[in-house]
FILO-521315 format. One line per field, with one value per atom (N, C-alpha, C): x, y, z; residue number from 1; atom name. Coordinates in steps of 0.2 Angstrom, whole numbers. Each point is the difference from the previous one (the first is absolute). Last residue first. Layout:
BEGIN
xx (X / ...);
yy (Y / ...);
zz (Z / ...);
resi (NUM / ...);
name (CA / ...);
***
This chain:
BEGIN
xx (407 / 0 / 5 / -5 / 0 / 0 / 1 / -1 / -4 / 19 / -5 / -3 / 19 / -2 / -5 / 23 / -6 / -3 / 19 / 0 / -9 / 19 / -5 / -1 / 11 / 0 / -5 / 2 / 5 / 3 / -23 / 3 / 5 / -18 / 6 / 1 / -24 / 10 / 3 / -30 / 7 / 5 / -27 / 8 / 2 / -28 / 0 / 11 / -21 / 0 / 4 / -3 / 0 / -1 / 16 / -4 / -5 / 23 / -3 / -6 / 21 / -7 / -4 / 26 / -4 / -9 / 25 / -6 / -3 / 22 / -1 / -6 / 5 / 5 / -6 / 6 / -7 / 5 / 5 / 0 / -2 / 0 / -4 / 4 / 11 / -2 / -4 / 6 / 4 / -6 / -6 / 2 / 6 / -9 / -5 / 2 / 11 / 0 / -5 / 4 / 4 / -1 / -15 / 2 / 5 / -14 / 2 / 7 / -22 / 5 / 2 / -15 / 0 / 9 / -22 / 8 / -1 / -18 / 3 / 6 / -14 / 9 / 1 / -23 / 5 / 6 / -15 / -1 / 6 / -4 / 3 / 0 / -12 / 7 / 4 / -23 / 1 / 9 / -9 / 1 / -1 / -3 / 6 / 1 / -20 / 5 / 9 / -20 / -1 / 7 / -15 / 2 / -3 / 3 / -2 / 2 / 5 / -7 / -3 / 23 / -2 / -7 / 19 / -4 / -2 / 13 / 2 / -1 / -11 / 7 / 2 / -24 / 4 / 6 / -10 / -1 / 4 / 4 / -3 / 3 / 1 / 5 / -6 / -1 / -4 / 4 / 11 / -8 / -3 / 24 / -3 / -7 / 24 / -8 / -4 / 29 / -6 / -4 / 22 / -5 / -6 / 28 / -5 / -6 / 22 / -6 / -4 / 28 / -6 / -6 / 24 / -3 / -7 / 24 / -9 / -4 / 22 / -1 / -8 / 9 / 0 / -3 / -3 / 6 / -3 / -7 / -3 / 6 / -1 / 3 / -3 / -4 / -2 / 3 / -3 / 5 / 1 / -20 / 3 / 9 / -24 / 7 / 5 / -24 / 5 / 5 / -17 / 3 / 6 / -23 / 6 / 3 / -18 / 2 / 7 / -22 / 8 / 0 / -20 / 6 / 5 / -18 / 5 / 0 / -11 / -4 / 5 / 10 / -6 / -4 / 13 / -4 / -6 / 17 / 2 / -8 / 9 / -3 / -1 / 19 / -6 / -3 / 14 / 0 / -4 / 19 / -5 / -3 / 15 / 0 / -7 / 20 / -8 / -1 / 18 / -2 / -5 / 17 / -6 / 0 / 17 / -1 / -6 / 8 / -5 / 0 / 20 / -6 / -4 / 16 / 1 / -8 / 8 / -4 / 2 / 14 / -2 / -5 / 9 / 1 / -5 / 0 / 5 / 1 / -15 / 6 / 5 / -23 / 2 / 7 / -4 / -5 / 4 / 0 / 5 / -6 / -8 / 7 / 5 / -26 / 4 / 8 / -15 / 2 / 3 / -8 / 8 / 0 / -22 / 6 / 8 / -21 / 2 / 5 / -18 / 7 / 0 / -20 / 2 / 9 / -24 / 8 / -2 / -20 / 1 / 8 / -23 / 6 / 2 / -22 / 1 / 8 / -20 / 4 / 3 / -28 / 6 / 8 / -16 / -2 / 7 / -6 / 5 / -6 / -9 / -1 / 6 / -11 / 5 / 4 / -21 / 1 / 7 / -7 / -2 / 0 / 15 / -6 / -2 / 25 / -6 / -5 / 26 / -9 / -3 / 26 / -7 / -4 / 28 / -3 / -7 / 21 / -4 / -4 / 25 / -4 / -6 / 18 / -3 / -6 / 21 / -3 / -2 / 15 / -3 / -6 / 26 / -9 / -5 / 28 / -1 / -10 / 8 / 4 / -2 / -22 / 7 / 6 / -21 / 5 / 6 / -24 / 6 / 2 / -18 / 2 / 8 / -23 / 8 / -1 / -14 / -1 / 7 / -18 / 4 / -2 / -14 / 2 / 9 / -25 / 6 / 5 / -26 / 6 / 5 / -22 / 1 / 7 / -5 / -2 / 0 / 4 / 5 / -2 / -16 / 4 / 7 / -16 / -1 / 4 / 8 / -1 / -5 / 17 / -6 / -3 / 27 / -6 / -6 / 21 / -3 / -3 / 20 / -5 / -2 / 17 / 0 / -9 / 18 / -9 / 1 / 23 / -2 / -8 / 16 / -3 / -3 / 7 / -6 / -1 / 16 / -6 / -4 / 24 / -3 / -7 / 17 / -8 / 1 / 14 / 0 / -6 / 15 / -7 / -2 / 23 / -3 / -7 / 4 / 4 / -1 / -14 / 0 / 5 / 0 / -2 / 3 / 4 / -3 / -3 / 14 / -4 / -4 / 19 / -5 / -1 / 14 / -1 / -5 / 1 / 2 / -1 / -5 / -5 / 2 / 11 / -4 / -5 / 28 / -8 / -4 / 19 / 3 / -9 / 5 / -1 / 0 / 9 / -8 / -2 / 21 / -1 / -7 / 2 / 6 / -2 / -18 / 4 / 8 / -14 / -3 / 2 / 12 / -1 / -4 / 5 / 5 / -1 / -12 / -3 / 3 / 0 / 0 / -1 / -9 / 2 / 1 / -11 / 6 / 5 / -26 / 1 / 11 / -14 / 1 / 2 / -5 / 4 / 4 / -20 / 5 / 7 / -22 / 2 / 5 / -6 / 3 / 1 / -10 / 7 / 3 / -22 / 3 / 9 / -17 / 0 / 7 / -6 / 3 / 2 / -8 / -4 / 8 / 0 / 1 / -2);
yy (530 / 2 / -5 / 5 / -4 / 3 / -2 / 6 / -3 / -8 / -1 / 5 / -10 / 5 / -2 / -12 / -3 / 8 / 3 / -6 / 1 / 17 / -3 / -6 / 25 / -6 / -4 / 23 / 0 / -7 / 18 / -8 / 1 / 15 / 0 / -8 / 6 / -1 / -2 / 6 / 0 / 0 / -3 / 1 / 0 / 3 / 1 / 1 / 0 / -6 / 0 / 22 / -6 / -7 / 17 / 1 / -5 / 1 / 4 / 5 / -14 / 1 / 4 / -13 / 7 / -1 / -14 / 0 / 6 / -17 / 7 / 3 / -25 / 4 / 8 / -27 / 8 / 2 / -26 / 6 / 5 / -28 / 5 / 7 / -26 / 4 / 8 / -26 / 8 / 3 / -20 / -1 / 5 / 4 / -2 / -3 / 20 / -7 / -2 / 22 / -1 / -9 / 18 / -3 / -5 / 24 / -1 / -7 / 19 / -4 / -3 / 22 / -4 / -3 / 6 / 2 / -2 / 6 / -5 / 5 / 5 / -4 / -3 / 8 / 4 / -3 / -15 / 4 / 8 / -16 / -3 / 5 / 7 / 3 / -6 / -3 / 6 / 2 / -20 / -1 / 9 / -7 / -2 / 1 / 9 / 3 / -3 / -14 / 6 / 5 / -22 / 8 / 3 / -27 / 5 / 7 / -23 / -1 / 7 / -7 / -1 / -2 / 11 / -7 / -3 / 22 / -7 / -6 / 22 / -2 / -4 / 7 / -4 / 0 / 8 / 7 / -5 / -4 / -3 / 5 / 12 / -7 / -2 / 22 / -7 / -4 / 18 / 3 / -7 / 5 / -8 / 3 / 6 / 2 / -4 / 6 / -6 / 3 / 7 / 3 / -7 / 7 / -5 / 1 / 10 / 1 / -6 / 4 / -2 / 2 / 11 / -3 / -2 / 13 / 3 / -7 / 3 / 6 / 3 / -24 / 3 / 7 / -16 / 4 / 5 / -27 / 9 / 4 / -29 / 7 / 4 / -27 / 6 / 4 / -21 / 1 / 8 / -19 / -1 / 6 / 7 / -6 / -2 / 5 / -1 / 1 / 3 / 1 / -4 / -5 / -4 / 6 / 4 / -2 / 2 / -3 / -1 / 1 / 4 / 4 / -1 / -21 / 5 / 4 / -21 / 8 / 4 / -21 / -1 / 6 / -3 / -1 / -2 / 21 / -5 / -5 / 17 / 0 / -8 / 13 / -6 / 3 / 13 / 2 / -7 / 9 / -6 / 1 / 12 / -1 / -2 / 2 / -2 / -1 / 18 / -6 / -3 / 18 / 0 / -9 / 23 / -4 / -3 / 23 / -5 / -6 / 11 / 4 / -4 / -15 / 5 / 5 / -21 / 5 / 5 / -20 / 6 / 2 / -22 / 4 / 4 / -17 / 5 / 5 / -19 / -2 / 3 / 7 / -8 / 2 / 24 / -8 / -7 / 29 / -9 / -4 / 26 / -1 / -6 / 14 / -5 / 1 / 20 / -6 / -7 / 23 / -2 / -6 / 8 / 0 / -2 / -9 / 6 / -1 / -16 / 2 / 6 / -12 / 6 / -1 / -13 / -2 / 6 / -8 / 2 / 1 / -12 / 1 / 3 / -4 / 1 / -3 / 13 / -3 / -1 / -1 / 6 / -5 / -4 / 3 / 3 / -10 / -1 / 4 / -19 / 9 / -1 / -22 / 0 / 9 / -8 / 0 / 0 / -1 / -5 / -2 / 18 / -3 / -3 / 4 / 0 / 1 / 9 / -4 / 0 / 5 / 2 / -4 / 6 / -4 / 5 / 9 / 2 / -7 / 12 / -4 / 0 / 17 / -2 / -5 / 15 / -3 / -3 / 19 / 0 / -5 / 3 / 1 / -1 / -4 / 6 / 0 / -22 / 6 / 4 / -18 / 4 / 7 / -24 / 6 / 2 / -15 / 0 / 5 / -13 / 3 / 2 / -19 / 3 / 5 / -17 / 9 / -1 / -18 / 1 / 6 / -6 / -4 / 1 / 16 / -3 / -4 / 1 / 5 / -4 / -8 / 2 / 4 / -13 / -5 / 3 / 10 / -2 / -4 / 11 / 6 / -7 / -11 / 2 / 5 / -3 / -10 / 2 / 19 / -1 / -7 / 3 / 3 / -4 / 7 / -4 / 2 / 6 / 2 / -4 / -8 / 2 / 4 / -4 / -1 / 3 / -15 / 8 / -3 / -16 / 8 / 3 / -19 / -1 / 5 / 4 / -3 / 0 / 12 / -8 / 2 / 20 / -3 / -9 / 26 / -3 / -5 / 23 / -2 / -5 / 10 / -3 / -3 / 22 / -6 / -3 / 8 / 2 / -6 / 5 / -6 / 5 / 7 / 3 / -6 / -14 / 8 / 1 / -18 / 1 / 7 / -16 / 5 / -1 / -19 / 5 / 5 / -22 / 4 / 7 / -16 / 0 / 6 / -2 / -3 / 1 / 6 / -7 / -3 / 22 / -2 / -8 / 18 / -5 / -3 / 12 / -5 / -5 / 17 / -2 / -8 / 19 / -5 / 0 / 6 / -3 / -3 / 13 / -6 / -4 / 20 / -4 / -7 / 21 / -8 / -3 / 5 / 3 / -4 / 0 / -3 / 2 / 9 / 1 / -5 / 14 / -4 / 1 / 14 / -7 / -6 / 23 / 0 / -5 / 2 / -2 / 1 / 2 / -5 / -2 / 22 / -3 / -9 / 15 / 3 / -6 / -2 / -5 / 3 / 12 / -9 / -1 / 20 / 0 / -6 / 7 / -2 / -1 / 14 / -7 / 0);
zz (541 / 6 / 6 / -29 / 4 / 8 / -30 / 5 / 7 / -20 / 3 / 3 / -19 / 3 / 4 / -13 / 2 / 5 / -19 / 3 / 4 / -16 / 1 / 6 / 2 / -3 / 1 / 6 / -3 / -3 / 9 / -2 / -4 / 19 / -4 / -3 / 12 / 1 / -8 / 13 / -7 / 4 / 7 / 0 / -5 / 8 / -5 / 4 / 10 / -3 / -5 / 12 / 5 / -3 / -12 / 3 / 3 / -5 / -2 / 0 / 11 / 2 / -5 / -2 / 3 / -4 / 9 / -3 / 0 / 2 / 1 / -3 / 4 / -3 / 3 / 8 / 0 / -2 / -2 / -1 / -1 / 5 / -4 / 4 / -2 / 3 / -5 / -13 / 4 / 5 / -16 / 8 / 3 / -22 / 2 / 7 / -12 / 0 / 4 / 2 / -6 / -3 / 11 / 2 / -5 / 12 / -4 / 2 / 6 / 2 / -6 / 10 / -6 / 2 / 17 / -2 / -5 / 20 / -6 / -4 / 22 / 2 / -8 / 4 / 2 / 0 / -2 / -4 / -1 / 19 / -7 / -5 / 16 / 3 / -6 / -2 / -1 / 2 / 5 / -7 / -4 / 24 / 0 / -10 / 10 / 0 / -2 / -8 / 3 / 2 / -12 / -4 / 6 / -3 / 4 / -3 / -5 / 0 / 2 / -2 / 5 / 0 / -15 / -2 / 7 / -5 / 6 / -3 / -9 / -2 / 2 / -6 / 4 / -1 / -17 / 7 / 6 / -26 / 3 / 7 / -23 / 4 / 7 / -16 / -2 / 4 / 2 / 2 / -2 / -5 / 5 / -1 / -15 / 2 / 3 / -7 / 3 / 0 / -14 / 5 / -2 / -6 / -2 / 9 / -19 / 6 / 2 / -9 / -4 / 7 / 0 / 0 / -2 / 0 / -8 / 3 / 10 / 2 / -4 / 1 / 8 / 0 / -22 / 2 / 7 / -8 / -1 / 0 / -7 / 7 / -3 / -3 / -2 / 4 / 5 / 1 / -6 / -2 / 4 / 2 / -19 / 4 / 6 / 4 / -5 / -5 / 26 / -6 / -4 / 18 / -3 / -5 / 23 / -8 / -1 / 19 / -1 / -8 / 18 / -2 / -5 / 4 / 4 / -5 / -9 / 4 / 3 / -8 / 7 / 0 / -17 / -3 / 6 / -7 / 3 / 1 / -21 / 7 / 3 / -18 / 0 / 7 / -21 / 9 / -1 / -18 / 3 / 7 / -20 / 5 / 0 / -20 / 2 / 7 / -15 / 6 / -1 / -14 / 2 / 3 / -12 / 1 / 6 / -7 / -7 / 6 / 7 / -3 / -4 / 14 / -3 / -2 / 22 / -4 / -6 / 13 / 2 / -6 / 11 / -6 / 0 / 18 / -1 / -5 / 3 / -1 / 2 / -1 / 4 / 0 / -9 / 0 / 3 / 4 / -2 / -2 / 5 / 0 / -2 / -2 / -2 / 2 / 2 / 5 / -1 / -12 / 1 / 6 / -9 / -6 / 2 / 17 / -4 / -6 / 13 / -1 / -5 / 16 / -4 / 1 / 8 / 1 / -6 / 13 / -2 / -1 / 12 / -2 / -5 / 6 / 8 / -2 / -13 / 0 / 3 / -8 / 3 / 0 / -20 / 6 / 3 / -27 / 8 / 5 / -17 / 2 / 5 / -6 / -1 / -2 / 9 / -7 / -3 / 24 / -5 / -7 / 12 / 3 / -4 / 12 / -9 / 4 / 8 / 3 / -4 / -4 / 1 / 4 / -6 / 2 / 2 / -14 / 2 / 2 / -9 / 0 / 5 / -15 / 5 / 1 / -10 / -3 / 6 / -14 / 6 / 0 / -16 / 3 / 6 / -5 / -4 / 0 / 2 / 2 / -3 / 5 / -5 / 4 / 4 / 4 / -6 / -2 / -3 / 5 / 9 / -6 / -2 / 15 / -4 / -2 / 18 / -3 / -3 / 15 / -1 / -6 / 13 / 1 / -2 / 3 / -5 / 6 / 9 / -2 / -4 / 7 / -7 / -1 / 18 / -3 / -10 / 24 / -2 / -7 / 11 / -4 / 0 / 13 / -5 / -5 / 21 / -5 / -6 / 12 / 1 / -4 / 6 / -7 / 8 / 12 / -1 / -7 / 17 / -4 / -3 / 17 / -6 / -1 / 22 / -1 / -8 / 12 / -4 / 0 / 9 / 5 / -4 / -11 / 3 / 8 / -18 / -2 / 4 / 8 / -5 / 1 / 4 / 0 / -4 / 7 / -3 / 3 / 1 / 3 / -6 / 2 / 5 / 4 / -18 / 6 / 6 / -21 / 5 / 4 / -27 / 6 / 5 / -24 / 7 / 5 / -18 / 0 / 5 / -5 / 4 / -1 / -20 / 6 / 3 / -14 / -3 / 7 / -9 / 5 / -4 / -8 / -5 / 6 / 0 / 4 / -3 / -8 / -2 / 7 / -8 / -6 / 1 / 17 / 0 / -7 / 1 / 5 / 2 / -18 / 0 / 5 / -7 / -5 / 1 / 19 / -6 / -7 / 17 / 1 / -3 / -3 / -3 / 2 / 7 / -5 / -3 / 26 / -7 / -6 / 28 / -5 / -9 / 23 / -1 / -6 / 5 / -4 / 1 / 12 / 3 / -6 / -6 / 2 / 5 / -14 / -2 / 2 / 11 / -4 / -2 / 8 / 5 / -3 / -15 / 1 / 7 / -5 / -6 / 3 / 11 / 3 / -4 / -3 / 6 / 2 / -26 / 7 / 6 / -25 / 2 / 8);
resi (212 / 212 / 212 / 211 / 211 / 211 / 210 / 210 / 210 / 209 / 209 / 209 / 208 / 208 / 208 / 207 / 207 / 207 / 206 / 206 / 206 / 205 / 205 / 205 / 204 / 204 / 204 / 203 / 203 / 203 / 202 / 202 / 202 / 201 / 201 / 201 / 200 / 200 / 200 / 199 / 199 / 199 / 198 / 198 / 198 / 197 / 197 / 197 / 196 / 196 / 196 / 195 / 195 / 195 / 194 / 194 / 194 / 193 / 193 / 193 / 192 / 192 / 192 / 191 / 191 / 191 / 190 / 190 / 190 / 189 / 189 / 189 / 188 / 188 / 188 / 187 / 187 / 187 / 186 / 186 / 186 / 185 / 185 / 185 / 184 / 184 / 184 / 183 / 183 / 183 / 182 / 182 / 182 / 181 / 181 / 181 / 180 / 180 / 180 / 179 / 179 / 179 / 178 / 178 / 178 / 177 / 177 / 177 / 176 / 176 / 176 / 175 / 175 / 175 / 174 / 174 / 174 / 173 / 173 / 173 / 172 / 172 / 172 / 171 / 171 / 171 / 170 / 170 / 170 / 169 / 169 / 169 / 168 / 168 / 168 / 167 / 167 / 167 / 166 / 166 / 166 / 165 / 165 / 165 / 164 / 164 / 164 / 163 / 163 / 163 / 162 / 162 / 162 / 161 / 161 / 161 / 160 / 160 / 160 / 159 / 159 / 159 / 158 / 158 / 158 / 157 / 157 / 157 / 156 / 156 / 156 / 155 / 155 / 155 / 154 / 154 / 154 / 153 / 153 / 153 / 152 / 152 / 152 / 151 / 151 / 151 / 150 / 150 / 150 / 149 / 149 / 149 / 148 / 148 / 148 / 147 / 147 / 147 / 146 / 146 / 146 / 145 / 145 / 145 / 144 / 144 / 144 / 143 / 143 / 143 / 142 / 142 / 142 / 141 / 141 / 141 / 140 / 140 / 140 / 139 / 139 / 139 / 138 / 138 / 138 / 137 / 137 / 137 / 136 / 136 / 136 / 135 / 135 / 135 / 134 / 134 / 134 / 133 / 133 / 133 / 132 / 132 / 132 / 131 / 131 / 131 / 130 / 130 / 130 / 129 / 129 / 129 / 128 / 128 / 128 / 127 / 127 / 127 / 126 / 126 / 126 / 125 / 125 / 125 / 124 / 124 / 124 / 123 / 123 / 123 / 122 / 122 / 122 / 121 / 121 / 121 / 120 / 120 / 120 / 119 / 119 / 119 / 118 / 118 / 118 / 117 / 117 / 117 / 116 / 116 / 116 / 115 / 115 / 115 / 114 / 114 / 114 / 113 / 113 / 113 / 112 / 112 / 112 / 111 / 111 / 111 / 110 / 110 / 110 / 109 / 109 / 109 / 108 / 108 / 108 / 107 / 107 / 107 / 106 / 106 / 106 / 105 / 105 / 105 / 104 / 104 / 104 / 103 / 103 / 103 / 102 / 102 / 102 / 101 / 101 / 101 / 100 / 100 / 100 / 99 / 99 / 99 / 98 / 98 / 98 / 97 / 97 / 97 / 96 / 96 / 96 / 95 / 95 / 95 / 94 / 94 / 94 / 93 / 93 / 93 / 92 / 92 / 92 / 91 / 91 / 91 / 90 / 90 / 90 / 89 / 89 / 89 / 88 / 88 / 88 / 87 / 87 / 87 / 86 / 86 / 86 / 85 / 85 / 85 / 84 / 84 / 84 / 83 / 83 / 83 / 82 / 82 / 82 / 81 / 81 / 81 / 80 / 80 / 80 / 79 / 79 / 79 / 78 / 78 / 78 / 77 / 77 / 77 / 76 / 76 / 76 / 75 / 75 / 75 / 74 / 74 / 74 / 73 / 73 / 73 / 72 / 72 / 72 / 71 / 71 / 71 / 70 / 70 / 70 / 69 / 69 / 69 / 68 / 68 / 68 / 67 / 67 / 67 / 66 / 66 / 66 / 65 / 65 / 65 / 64 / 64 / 64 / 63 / 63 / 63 / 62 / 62 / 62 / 61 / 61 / 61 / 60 / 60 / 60 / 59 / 59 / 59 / 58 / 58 / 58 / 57 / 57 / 57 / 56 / 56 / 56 / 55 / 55 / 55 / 54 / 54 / 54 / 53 / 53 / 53 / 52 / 52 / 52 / 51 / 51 / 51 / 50 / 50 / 50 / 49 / 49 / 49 / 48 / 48 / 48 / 47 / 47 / 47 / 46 / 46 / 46 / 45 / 45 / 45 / 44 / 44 / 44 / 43 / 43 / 43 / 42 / 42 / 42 / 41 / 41 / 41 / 40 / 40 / 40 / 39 / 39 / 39 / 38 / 38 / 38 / 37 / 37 / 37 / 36 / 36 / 36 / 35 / 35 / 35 / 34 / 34 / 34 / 33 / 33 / 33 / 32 / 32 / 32 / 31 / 31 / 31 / 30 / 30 / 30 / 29 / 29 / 29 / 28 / 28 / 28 / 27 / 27 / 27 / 26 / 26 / 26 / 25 / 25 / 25 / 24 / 24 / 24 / 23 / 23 / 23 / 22 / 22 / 22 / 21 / 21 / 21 / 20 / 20 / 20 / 19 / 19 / 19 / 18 / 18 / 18 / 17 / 17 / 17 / 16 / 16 / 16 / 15 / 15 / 15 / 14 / 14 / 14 / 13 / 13 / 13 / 12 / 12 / 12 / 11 / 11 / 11 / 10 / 10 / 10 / 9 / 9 / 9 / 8 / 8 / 8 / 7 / 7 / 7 / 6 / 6 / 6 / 5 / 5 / 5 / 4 / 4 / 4 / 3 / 3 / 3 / 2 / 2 / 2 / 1 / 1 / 1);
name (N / CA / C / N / CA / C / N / CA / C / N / CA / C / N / CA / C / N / CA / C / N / CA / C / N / CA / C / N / CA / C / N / CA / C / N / CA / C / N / CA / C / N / CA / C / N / CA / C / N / CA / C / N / CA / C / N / CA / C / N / CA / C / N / CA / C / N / CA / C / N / CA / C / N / CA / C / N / CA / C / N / CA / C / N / CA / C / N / CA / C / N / CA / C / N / CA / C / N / CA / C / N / CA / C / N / CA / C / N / CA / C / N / CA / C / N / CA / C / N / CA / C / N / CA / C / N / CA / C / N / CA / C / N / CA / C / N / CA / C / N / CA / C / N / CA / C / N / CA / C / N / CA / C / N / CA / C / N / CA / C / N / CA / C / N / CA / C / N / CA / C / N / CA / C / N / CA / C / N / CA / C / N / CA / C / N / CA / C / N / CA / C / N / CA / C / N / CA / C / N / CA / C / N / CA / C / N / CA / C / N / CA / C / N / CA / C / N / CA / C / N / CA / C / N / CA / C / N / CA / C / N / CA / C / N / CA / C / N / CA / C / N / CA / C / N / CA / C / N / CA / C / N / CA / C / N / CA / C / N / CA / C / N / CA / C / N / CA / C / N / CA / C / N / CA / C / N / CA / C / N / CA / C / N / CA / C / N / CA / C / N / CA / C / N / CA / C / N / CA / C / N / CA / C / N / CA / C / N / CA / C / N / CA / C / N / CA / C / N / CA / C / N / CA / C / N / CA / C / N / CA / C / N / CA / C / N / CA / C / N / CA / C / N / CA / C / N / CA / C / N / CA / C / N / CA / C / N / CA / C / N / CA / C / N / CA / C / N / CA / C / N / CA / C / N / CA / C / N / CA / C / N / CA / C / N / CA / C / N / CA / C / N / CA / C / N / CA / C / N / CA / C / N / CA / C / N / CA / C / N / CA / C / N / CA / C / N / CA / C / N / CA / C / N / CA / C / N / CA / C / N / CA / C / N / CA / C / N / CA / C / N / CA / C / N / CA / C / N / CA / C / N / CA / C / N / CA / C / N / CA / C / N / CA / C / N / CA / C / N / CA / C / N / CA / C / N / CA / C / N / CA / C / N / CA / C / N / CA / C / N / CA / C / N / CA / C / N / CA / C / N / CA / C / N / CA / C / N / CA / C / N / CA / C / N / CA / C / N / CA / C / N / CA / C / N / CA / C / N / CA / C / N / CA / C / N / CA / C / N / CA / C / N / CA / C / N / CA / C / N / CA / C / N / CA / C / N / CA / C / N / CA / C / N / CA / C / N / CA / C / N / CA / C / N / CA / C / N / CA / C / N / CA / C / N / CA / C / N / CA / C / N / CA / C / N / CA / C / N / CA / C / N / CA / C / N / CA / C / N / CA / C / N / CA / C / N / CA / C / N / CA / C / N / CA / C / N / CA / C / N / CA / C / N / CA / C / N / CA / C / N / CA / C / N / CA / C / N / CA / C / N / CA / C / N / CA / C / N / CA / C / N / CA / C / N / CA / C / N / CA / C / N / CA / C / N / CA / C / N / CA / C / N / CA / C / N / CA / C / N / CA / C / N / CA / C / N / CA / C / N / CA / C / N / CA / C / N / CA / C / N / CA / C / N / CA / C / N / CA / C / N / CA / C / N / CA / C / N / CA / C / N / CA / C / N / CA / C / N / CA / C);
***
């Protein structure tokens, strides 16, 4: 286990009594690894962009079943004309033991299974919608969920210009996270895989984005 995730989860202060006790009554549900304090409305954040063509064939929307007790993982593409996946610039992995509650609170047993829902947002942005609203991972088996930009529009600012200013955006991206649509956005705790290429931990569902 990576040096990051250990330091991950040890910022994770929120137990999961809380999840199915006290938070069972907020549908957001906890704050995971969010970088304290570093918080953002909308219209400060420089979102990552689709390229206007590659947006035109990539998946739009992506389900599958998430099973206790199995390993199961969803995948957003890039088509090409014929409708052929290509490369993929999302990916979500729940492991066997990461199911912890559903919405409501009511905990996961072995066997049991979910339909999770990623949508892409439909201005072109980084952003996407998981569902179900109010979903928990267990703190200590969190869910993955990894971006892939190398296709995203080189302009990052949207200035008309591709230079240094949109290379240090570049470097400064984070994967954020937004419980509500007029809630403040939150950098959670990011790692750089490689140079187009984040992942953070997910301990619930609500609104993602990869952002600066």
């Amino acid at each position: 286990m990576s040096r990051w995730r250990d330091a991950a989860r040890l910022a994770r202060w929120v137990p999961v009594l809380c999840v199915l006790a006290a938070c069972a009554d907020d549908p957001a549900g906890p704050d995971e690894q969010g970088v304290q304090g570093d918080t953002a409305q909308t219209a400060q954040l420089t979102f990552v962009r689709f390229d206007a063509a590659d947006f035109t064939g990539a998946d739009k929307t992506g389900s599958f079943w998430a099973v206790k007790g199995e390993n199961r993982e969803l995948r957003l593409h890039f088509r090409t004309a014929t409708g052929q996946e290509g490369d993929r610039f999302l990916e979500f992995k729940v492991s066997d033991d990461a199911l912890l509650a559903r919405p409501d609170g009511t905990p996961f047993a072995e066997g049991d299974s979910i339909l999770i829902t990623v949508t892409v947002d439909a201005q072109a942005r980084f952003v996407f919608d998981f569902q179900p609203s109010g979903l928990r991972f267990d703190p200590n088996e969190p869910a993955e969920l990894r971006i892939e930009f190398a296709r995203s529009r080189r302009d990052l600012n949207g200035d008309g210009v591709i230079d240094e200013r949109d290379s240090l955006l570049r470097q400064a991206l984070s994967i954020w996270k937004q419980e509500r649509g007029t809630s403040p956005w939150i950098r959670l705790q990011s790692l750089r895989i490689d140079p187009d290429r984040i992942r953070a931990d997910v301990i619930g569902f609500t609104g993602f984005a990869l952002a600066s």
